[in-house]
mmJSON file of the N, C-alpha and C atoms, coordinates in Angstrom:
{"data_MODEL":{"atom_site":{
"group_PDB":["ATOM","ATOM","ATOM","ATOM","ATOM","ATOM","ATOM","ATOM","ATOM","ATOM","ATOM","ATOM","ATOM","ATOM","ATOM","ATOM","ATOM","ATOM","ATOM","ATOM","ATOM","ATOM","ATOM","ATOM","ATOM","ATOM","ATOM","ATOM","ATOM","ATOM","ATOM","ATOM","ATOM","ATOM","ATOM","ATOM","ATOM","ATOM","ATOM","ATOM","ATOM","ATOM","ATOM","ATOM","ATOM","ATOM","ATOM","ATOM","ATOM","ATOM","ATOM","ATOM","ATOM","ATOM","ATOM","ATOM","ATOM","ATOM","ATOM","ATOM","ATOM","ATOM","ATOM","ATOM","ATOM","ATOM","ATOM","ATOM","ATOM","ATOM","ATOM","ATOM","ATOM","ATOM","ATOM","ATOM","ATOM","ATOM","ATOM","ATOM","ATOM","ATOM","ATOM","ATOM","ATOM","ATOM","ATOM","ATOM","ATOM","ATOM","ATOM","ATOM","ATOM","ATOM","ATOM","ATOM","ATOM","ATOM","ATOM","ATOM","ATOM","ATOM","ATOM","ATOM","ATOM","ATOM","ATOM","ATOM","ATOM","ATOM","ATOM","ATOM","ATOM","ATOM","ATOM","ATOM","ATOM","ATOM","ATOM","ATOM","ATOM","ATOM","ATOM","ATOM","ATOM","ATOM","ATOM","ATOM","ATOM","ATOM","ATOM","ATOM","ATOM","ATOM","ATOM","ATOM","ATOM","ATOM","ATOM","ATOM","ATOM","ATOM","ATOM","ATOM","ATOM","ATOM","ATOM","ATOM","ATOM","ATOM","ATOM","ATOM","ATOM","ATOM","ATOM","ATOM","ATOM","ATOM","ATOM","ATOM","ATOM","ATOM","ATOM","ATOM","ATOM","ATOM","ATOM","ATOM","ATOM","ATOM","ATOM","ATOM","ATOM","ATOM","ATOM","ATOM","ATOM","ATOM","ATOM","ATOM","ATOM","ATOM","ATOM","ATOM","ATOM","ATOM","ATOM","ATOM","ATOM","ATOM","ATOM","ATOM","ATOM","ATOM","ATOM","ATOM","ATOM","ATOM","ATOM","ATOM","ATOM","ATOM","ATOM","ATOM","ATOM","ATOM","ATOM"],
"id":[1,2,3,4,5,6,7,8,9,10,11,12,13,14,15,16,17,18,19,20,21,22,23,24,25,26,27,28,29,30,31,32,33,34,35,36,37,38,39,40,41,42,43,44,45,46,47,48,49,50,51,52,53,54,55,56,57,58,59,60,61,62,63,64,65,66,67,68,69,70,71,72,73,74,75,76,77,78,79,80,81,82,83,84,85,86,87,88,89,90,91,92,93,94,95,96,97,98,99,100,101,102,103,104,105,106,107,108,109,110,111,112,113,114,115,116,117,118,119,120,121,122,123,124,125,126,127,128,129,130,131,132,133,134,135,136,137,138,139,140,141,142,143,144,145,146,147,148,149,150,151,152,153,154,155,156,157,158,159,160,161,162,163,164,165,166,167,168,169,170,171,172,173,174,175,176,177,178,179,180,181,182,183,184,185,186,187,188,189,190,191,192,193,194,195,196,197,198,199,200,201,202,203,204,205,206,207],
"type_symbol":["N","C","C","N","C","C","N","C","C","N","C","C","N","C","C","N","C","C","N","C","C","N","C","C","N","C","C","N","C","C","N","C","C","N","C","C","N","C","C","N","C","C","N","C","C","N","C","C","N","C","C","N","C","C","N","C","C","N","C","C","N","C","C","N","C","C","N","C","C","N","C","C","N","C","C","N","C","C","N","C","C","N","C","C","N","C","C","N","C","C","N","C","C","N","C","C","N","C","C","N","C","C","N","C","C","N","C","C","N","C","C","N","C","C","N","C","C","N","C","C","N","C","C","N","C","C","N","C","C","N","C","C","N","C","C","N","C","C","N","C","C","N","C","C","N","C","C","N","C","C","N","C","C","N","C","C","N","C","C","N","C","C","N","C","C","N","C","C","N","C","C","N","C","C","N","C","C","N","C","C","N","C","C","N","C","C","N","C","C","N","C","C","N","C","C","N","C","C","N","C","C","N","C","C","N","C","C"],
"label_atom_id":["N","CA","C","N","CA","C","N","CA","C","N","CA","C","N","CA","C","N","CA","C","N","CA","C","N","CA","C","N","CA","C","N","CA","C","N","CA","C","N","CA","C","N","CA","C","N","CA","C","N","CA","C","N","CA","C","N","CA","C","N","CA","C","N","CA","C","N","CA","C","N","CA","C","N","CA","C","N","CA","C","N","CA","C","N","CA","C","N","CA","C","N","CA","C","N","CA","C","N","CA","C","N","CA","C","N","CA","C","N","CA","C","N","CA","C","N","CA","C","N","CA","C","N","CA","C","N","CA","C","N","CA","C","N","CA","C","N","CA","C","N","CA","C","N","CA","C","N","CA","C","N","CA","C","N","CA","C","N","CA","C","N","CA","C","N","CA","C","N","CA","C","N","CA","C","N","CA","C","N","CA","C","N","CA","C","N","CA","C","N","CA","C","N","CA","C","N","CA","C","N","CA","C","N","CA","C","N","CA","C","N","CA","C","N","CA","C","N","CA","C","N","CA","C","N","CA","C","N","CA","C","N","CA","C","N","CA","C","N","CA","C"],
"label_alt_id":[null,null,null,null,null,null,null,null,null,null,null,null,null,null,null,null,null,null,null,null,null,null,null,null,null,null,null,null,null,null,null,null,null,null,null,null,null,null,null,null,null,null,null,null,null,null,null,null,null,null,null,null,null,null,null,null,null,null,null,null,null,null,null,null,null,null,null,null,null,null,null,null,null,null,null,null,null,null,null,null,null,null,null,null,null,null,null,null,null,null,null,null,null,null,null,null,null,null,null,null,null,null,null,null,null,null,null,null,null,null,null,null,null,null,null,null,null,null,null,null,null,null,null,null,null,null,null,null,null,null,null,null,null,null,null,null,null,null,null,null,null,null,null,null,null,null,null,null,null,null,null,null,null,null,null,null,null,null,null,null,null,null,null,null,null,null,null,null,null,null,null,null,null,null,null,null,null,null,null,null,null,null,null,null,null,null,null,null,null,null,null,null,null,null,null,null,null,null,null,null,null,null,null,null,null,null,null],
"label_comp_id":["UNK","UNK","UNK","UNK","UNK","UNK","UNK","UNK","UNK","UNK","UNK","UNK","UNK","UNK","UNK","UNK","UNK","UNK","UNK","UNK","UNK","UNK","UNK","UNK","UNK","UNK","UNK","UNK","UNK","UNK","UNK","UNK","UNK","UNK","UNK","UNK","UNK","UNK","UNK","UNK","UNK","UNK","UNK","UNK","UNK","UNK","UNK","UNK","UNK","UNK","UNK","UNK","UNK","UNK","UNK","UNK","UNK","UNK","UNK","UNK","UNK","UNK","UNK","UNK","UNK","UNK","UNK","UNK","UNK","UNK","UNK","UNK","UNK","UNK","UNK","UNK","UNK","UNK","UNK","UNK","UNK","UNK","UNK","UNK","UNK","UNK","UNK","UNK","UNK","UNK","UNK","UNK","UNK","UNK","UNK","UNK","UNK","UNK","UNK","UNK","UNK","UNK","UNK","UNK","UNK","UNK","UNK","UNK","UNK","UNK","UNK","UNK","UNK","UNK","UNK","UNK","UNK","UNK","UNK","UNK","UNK","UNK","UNK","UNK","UNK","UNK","UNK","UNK","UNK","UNK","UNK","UNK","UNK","UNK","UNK","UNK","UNK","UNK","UNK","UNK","UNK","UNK","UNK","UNK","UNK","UNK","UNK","UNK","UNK","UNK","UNK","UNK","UNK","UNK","UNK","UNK","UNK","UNK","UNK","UNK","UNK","UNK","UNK","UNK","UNK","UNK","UNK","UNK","UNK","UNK","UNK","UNK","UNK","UNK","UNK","UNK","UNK","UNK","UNK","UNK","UNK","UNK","UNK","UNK","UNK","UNK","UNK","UNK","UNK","UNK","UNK","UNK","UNK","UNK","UNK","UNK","UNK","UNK","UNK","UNK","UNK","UNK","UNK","UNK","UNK","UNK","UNK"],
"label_asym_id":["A","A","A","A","A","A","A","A","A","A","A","A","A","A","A","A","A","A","A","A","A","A","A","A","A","A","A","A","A","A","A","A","A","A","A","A","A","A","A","A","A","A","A","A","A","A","A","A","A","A","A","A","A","A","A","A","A","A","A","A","A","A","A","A","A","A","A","A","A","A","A","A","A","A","A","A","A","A","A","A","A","A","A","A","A","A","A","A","A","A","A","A","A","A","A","A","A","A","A","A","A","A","A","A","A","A","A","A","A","A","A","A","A","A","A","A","A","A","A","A","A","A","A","A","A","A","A","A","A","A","A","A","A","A","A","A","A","A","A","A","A","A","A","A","A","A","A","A","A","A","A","A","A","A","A","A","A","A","A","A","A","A","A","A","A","A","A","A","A","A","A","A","A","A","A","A","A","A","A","A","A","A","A","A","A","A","A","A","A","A","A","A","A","A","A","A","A","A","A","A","A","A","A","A","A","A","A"],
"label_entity_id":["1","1","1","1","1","1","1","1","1","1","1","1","1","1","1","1","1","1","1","1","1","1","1","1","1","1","1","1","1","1","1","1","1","1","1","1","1","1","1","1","1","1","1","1","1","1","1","1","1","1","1","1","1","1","1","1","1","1","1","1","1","1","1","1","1","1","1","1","1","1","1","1","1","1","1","1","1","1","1","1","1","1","1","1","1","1","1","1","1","1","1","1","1","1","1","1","1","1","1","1","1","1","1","1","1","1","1","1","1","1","1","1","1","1","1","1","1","1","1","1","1","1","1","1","1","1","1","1","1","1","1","1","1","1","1","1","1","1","1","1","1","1","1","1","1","1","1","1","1","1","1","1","1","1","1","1","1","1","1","1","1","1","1","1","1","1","1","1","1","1","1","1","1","1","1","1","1","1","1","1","1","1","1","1","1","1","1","1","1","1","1","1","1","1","1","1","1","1","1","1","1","1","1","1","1","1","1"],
"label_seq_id":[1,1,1,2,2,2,3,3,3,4,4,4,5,5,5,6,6,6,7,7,7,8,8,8,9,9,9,10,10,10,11,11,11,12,12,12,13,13,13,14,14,14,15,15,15,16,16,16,17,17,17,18,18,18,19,19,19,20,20,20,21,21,21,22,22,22,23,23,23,24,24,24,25,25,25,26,26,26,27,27,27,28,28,28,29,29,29,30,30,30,31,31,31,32,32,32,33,33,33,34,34,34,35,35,35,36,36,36,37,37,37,38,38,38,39,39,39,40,40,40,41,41,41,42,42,42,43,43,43,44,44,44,45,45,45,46,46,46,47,47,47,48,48,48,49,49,49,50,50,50,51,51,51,52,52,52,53,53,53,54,54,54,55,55,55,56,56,56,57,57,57,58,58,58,59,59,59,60,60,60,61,61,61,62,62,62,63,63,63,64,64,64,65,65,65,66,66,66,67,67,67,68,68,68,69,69,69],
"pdbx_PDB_ins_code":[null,null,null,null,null,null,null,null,null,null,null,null,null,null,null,null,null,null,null,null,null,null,null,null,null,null,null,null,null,null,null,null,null,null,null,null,null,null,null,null,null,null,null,null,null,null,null,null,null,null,null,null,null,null,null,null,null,null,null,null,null,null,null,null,null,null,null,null,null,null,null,null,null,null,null,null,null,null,null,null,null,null,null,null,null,null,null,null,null,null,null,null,null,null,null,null,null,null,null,null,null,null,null,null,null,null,null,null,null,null,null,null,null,null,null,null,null,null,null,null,null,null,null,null,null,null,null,null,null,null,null,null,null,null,null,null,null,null,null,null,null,null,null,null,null,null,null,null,null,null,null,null,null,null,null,null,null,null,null,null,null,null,null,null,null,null,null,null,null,null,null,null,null,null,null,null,null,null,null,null,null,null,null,null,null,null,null,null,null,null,null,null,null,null,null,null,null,null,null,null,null,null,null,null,null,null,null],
"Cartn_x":[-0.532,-0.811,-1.051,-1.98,-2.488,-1.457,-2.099,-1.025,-1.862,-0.785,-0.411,-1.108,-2.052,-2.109,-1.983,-1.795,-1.67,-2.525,-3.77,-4.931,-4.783,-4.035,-3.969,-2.429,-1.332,-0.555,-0.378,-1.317,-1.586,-2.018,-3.23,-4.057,-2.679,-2.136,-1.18,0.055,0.364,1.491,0.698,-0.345,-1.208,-1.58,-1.752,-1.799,-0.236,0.696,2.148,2.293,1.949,2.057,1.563,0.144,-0.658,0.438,0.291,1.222,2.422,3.549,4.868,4.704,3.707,3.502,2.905,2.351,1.937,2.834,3.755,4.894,6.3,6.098,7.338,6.7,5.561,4.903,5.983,7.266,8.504,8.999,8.51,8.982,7.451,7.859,6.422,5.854,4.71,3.937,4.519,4.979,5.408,6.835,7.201,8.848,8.595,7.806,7.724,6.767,6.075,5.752,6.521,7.694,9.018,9.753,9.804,10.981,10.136,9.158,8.222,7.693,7.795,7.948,9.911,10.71,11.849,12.228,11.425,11.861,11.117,9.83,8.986,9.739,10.464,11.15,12.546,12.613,13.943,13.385,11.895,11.387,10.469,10.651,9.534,9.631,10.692,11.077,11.03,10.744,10.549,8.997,9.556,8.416,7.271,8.005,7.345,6.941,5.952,4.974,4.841,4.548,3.903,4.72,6.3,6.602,7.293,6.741,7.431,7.133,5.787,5.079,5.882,5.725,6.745,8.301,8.947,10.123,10.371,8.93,8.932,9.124,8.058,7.902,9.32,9.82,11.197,11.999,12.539,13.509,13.405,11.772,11.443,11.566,11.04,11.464,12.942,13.499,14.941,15.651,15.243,15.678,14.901,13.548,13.093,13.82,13.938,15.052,16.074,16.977,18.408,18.153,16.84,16.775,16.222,15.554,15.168,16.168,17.644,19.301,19.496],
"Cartn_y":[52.977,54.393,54.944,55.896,55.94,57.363,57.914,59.348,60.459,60.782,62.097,63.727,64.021,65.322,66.489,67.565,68.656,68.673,68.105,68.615,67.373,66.045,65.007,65.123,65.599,65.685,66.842,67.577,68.719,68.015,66.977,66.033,65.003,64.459,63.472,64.512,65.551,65.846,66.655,66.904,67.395,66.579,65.038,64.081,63.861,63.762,63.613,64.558,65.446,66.425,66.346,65.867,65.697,64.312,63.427,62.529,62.353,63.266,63.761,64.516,65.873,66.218,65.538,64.754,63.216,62.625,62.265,61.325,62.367,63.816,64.581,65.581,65.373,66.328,67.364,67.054,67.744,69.072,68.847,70.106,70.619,71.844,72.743,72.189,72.224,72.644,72.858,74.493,75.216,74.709,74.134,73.516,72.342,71.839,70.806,71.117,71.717,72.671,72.711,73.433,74.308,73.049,72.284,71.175,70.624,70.136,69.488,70.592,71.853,72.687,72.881,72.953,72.47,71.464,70.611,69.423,69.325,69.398,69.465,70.511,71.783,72.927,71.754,70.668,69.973,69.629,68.855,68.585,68.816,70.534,71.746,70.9,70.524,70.672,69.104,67.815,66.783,66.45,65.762,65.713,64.333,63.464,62.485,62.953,62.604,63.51,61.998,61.292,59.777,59.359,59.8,59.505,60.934,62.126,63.01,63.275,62.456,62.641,61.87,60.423,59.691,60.355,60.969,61.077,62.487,63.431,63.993,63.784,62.66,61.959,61.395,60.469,60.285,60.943,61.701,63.174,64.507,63.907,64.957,64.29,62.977,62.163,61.785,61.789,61.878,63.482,64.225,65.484,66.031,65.489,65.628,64.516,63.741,62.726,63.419,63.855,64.523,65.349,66.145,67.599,67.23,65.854,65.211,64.531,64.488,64.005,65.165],
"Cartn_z":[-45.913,-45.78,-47.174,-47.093,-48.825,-48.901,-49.852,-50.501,-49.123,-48.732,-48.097,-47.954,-47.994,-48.53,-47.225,-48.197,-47.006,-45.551,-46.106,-44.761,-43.861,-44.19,-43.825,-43.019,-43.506,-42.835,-41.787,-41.687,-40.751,-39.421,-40.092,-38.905,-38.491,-38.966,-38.661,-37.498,-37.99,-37.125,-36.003,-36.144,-34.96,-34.179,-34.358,-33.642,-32.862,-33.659,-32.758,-31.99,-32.052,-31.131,-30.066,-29.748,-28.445,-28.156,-28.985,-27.97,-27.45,-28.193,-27.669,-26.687,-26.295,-25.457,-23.858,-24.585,-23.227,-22.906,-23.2,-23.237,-22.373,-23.157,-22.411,-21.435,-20.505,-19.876,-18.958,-18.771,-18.065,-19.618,-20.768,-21.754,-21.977,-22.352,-22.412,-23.687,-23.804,-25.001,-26.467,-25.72,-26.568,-27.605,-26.715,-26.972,-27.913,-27.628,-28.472,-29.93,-30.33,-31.06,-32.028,-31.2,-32.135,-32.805,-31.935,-32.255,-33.648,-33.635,-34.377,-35.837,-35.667,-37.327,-37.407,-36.535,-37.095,-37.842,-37.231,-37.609,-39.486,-39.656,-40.286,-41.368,-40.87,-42.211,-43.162,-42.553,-42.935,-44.154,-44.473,-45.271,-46.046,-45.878,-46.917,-48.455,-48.764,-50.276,-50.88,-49.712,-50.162,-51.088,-52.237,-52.719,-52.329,-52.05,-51.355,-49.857,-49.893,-48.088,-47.602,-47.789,-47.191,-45.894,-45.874,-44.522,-43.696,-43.914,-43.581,-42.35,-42.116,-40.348,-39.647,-39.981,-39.653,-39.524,-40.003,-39.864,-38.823,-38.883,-38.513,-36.923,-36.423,-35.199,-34.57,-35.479,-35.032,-34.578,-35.236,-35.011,-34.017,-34.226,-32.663,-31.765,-31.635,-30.084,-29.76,-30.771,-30.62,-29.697,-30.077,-29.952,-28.279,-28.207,-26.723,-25.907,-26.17,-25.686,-24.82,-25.815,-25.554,-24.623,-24.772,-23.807,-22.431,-22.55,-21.231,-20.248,-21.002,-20.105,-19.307],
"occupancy":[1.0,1.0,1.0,1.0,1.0,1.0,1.0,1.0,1.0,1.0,1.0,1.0,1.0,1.0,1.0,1.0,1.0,1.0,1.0,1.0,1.0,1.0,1.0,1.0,1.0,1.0,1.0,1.0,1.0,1.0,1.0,1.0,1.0,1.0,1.0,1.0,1.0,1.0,1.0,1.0,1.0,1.0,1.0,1.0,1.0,1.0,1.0,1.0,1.0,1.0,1.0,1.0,1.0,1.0,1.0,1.0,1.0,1.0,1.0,1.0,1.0,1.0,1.0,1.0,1.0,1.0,1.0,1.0,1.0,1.0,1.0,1.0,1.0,1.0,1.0,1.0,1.0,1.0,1.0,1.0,1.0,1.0,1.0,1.0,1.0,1.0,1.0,1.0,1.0,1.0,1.0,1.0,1.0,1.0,1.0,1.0,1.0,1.0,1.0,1.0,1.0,1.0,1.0,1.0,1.0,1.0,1.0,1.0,1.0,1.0,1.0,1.0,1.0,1.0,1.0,1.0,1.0,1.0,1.0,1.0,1.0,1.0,1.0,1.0,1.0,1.0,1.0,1.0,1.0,1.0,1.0,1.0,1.0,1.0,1.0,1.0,1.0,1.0,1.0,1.0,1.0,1.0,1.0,1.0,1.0,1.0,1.0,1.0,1.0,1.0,1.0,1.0,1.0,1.0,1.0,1.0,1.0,1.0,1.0,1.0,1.0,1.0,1.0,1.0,1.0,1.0,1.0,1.0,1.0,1.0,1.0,1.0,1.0,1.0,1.0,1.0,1.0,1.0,1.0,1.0,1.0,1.0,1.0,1.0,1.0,1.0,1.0,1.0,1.0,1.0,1.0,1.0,1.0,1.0,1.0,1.0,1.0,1.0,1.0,1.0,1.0,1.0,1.0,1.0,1.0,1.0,1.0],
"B_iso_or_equiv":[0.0,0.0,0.0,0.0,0.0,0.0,0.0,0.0,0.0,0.0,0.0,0.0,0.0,0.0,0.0,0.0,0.0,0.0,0.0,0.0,0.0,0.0,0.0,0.0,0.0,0.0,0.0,0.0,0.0,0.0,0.0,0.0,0.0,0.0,0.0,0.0,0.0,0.0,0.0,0.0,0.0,0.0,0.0,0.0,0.0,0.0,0.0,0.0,0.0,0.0,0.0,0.0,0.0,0.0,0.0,0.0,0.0,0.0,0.0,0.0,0.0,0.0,0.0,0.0,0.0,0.0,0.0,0.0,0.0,0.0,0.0,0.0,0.0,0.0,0.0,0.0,0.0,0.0,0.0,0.0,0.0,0.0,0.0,0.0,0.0,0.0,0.0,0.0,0.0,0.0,0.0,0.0,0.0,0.0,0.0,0.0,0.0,0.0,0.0,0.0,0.0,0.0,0.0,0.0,0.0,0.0,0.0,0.0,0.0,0.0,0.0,0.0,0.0,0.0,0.0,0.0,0.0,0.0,0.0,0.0,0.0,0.0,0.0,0.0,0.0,0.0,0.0,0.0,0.0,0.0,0.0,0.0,0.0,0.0,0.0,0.0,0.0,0.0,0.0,0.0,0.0,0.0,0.0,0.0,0.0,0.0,0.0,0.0,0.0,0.0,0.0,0.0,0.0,0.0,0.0,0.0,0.0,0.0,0.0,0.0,0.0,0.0,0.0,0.0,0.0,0.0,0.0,0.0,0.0,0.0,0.0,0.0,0.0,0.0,0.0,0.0,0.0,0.0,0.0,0.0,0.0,0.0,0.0,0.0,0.0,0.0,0.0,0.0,0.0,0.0,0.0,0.0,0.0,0.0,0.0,0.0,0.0,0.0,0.0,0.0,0.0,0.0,0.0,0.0,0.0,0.0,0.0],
"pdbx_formal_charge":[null,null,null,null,null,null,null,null,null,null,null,null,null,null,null,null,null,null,null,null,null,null,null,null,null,null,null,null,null,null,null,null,null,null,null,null,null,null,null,null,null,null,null,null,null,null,null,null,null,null,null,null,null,null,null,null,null,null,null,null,null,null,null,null,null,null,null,null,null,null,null,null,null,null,null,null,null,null,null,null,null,null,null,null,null,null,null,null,null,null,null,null,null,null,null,null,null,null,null,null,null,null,null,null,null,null,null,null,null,null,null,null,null,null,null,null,null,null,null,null,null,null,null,null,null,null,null,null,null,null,null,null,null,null,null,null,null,null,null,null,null,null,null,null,null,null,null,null,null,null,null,null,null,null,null,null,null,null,null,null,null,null,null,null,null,null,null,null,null,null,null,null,null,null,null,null,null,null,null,null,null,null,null,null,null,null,null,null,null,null,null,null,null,null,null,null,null,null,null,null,null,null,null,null,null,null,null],
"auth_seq_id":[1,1,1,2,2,2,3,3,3,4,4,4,5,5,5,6,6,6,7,7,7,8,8,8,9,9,9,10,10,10,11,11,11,12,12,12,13,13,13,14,14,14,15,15,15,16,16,16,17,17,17,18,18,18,19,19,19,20,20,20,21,21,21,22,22,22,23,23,23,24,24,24,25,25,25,26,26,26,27,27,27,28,28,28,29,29,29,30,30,30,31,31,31,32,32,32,33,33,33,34,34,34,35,35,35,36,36,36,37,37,37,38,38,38,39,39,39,40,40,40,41,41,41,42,42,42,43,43,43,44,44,44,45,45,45,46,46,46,47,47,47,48,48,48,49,49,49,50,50,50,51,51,51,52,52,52,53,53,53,54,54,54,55,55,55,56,56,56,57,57,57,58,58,58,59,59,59,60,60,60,61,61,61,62,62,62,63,63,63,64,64,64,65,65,65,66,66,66,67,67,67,68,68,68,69,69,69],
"auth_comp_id":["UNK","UNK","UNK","UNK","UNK","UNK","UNK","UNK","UNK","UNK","UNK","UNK","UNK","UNK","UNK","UNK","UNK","UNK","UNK","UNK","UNK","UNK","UNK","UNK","UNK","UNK","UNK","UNK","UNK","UNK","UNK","UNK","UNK","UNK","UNK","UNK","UNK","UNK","UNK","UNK","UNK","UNK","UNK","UNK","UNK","UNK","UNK","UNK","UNK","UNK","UNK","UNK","UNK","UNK","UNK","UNK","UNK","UNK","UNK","UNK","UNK","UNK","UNK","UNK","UNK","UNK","UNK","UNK","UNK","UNK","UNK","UNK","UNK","UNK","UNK","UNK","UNK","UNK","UNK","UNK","UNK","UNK","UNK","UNK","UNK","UNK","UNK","UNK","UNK","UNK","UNK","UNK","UNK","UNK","UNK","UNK","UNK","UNK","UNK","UNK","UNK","UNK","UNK","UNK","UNK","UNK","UNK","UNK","UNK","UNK","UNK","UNK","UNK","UNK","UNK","UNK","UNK","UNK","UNK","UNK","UNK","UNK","UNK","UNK","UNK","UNK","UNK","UNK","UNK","UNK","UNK","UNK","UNK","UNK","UNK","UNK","UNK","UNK","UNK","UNK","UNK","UNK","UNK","UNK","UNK","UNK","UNK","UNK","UNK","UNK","UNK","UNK","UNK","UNK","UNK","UNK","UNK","UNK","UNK","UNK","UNK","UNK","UNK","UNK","UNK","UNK","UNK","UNK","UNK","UNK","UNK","UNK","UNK","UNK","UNK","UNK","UNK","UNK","UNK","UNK","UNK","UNK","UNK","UNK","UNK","UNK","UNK","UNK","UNK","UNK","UNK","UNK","UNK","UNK","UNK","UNK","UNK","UNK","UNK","UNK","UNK","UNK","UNK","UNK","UNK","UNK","UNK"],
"auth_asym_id":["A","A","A","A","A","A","A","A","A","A","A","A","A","A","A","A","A","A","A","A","A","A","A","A","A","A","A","A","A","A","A","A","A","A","A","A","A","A","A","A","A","A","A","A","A","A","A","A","A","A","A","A","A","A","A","A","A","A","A","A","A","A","A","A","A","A","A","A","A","A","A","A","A","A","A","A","A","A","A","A","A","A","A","A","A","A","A","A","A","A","A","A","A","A","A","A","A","A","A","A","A","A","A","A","A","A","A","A","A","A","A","A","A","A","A","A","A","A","A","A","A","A","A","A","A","A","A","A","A","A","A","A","A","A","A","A","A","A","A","A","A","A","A","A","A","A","A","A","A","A","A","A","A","A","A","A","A","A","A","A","A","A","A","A","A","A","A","A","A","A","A","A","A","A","A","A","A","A","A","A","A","A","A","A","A","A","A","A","A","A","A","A","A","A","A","A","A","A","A","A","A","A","A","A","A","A","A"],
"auth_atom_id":["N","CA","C","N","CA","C","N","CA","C","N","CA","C","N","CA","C","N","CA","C","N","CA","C","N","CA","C","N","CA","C","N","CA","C","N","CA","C","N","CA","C","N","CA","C","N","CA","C","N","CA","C","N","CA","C","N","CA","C","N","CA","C","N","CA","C","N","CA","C","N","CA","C","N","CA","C","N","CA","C","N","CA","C","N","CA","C","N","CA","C","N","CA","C","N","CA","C","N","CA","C","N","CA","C","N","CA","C","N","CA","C","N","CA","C","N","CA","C","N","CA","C","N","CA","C","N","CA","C","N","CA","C","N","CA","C","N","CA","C","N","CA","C","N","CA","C","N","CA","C","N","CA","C","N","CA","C","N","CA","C","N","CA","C","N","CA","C","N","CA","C","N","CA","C","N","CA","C","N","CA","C","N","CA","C","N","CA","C","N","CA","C","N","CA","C","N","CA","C","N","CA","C","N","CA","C","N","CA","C","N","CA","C","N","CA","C","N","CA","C","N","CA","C","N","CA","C","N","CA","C","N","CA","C","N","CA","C","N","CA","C"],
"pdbx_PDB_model_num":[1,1,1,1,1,1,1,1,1,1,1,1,1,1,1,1,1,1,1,1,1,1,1,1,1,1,1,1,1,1,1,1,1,1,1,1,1,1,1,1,1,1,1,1,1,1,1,1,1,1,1,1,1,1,1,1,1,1,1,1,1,1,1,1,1,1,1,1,1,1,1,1,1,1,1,1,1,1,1,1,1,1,1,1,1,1,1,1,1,1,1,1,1,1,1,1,1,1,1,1,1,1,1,1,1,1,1,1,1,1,1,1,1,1,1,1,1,1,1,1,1,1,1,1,1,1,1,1,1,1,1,1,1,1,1,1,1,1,1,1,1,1,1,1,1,1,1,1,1,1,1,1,1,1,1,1,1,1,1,1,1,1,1,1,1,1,1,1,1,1,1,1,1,1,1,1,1,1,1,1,1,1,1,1,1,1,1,1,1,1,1,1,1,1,1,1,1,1,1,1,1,1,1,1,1,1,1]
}}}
């Protein structure tokens, strides 16, 4: 994965998004959205970006997880 940039990680977590939303079609849209710039505010201040989609992805499927018990 090369270096990170803003317009690239916009496209990257805009991609997790259509597919978390495929995957949790029982939570809204909207919900998953939220979870996914929550998740994403954890790591405003990291200076390394290269896995923040990635971690971003994790932590949200973790968290739609829980809300899907």
């Amino acid at each position: 994965m090369g270096k990170v940039t803003q317009v690239n990680e916009e496209a990257l977590l805009a991609d997790i998004e259509r597919q978390l939303v495929e995957e949790f079609p029982h939570i809204p849209s909207e919900v998953v959205d939220a979870v996914i710039r929550e998740e994403r505010a954890r790591f405003t201040y990291s200076r390394v970006r290269e896995f923040v989609p990635l971690f971003v992805e994790k932590h949200t499927r973790e968290q739609l997880r829980a809300r899907s018990n």
